[in-house]
N, C-alpha and C positions, 0 to 999 in steps of 0.2 A: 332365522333361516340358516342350515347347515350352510357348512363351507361347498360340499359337493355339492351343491343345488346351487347356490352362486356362482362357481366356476361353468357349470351346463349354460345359465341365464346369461354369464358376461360372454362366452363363445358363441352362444347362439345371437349375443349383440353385434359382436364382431363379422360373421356372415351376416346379418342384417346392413350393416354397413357397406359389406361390400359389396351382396346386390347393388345396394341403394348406388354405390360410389358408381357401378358399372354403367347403370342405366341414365344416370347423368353422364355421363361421360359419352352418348349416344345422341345422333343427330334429329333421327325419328322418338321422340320419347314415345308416342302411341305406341311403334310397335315394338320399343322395346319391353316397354309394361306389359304387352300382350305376347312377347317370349318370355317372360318370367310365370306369366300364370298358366299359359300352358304349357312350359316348362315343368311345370309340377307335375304333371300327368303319371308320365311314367316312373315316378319313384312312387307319387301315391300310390300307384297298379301293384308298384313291388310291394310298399308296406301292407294294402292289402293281403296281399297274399302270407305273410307271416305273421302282421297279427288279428285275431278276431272281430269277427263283425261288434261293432257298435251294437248295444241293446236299444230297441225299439224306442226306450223312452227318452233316447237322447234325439229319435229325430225333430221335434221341434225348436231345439238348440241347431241343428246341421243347415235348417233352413233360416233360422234366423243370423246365423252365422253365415249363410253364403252370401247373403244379400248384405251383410253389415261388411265384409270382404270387399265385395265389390264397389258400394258404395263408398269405402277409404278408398281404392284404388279408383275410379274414375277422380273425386275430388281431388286428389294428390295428382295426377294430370291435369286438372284443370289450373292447380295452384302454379305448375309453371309457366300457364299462358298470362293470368293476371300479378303477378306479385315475385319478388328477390326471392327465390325458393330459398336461400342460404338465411335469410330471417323469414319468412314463413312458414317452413317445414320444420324449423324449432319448435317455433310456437307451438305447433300442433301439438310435436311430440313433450312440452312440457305441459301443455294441460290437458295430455291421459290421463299422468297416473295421479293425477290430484281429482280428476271427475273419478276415477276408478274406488282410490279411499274413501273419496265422500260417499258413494254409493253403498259400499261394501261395509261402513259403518252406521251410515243411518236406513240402508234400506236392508242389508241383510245380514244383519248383527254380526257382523265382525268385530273384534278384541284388538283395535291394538296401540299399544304400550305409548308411553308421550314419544318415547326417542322412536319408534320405528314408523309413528306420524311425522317427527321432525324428519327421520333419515328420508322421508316422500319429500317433503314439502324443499328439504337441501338438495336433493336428486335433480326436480322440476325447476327449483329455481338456478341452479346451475345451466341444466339445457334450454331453458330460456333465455338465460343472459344473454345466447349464442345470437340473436336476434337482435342484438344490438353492435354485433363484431365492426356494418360498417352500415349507416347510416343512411342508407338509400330508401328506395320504395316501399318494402317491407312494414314496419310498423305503423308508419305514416299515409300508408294506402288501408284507408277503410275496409273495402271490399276484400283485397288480398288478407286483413286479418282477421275479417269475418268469418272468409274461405279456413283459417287457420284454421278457428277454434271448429266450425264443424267438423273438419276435417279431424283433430283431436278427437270430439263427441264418436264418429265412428271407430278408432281407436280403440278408447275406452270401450264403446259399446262391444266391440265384437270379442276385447279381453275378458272381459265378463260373463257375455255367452257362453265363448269358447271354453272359458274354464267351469263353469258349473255342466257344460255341455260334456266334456271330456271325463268329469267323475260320474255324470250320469252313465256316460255309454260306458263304464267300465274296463277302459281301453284309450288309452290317447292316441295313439299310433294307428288304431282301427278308427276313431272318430277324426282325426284330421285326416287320415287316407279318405275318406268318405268326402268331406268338407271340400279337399283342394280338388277334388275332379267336376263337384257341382260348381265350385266359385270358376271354374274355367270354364265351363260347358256354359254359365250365364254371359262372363264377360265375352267367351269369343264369339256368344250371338249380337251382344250389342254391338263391338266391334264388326261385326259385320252389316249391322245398319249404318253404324255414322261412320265407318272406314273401312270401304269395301277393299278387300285386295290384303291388307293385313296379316289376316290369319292365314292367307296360303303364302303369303312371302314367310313369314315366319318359319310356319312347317316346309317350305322348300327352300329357303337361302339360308333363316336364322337358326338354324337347327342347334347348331351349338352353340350358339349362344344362349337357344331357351335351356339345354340342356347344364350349362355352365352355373347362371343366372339363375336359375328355375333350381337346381338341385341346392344350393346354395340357400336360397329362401324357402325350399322346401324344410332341409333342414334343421333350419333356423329356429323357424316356427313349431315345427312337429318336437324339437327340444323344448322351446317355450310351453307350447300347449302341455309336455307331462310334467314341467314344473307347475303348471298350475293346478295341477292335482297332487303335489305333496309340500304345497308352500301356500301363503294367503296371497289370491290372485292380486290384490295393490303392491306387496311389495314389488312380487316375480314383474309385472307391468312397469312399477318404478326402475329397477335395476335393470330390464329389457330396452329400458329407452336409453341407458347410455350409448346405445348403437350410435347416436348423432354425435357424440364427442367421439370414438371410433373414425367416423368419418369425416370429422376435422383429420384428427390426426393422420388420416389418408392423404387428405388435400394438402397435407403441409410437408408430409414423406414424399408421396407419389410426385406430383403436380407442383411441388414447391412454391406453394401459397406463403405467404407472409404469416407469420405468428407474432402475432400481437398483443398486449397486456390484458388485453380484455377476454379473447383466447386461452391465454393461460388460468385467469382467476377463473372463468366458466368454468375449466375442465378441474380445476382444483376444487371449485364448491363439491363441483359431482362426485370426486372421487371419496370428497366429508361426508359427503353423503352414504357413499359403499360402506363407506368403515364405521358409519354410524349402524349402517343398518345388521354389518355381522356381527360388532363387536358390542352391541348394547347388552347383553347376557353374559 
């Protein structure tokens, strides 16, 4: 992986974070989740407008993509009603990008090198350490780690779509303008079965915050998705998830969280893992 393609992936971890840090930091998570994705709205409208439609034969990726969207965003609200999000939301996020390489080499012949399998396998086990920082509910709740690894499986899944989806539509910026207006248009109808009232507090109180939050994780992702059309979608996936050591480091700057041994060796495995994955060439 170039250097300029690592720098796009670690910035677009770092907004990844800070949505995430934002929306924990919120009383209502429902409707903050649901200012973040329609939040998207109007920067997708704008990327529409300057880059080219999507080719026809990426729409079966756009749909399976929206649904694989949505489906990590409700689970990931569900995981803070049952389980320590602070070791649940690791978990998830270190078994993407290990479901993502297993996939990408035995199901669609992807090449890669011992060290840039080790640089995954150091990445994942780094952000999972994170799940063991303090010893509460998290690992030790069944269900809460069950909720994990799905939660992961959609991850993975929709890094996967999204990226073979993105070189099919010949357009990353035209395929995820497309993607974030359908994954908003599905989540703010479910939100409005199981949380009436929601989507208009949002669009008339939360405005800017979906606008803050929302362009942030628009962002984020719309850099993600065109790394994954000039990189192999497991690394870009690998390196995308240090967003969760990002926001440690939030919580121990911002919030002045305790930093702990266990803390530190996490964020140091991950970072063996960055410099395994540019400097193995």
């Amino acid at each position: 992986m170039s250097l300029s393609v690592m720098i796009v992936v670690l910035f677009a971890a770092l907004l990844h974070a800070s949505w995430n840090f934002l929306v924990k930091r919120t009383g209502d998570k429902y409707q903050s989740m649901s200012a973040v994705v329609i939040g998207h709205s109007p920067f997708a409208a704008a990327a529409l407008l300057l880059a080219p439609m999507p080719d026809p034969d990426a729409l079966p990726f756009l749909l399976a993509g929206a649904v694989l969207h949505v489906g990590y965003q409700l689970f990931l609200l569900a995981s803070y009603r049952i389980g320590d999000l602070t070791q649940v939301y690791p978990l998830a996020r270190g078994v993407a990008p290990l479901m993502v390489a297993g996939v990408s080499v035995t199901l669609l012949g992807l090449h890669l090198s011992r060290i840039e399998l080790a640089a995954v396998g150091v990445i994942a086990a780094g952000i999972m350490s994170l799940a063991m920082v303090r010893r509460r509910d998290g690992l030790r709740n069944g269900p809460a780690a069950a909720l994990a690894v799905v939660t992961g499986g959609f991850i993975a899944g929709y890094s996967l779509v999204d990226g073979l989806g993105a070189r099919a539509a010949g357009t990353a910026l035209g395929y995820y303008g497309c993607l974030s207006i359908l994954n908003a248009v599905i989540f703010a109808v479910i939100m409005r079965v199981i949380r009436p009232g929601v989507v208009k507090r949002v669009i008339c109180q939360d405005w800017r915050f979906a606008l803050g939050a929302g362009g942030a994780s628009f962002l984020a992702y719309a850099m993600a998705t065109w790394a994954f059309t000039v990189a192999p979608i497991a690394l870009v996936t690998a390196l995308r998830e240090t967003s969760i050591v990002f926001a440690l480091l939030l919580g121990v700057v911002v919030l002045k969280e305790r930093l702990d041994l266990m803390k530190v060796l996490a964020t140091a495995c991950t970072l063996v893992g960055i410099g395994l994955m540019r400097f193995h060439r």
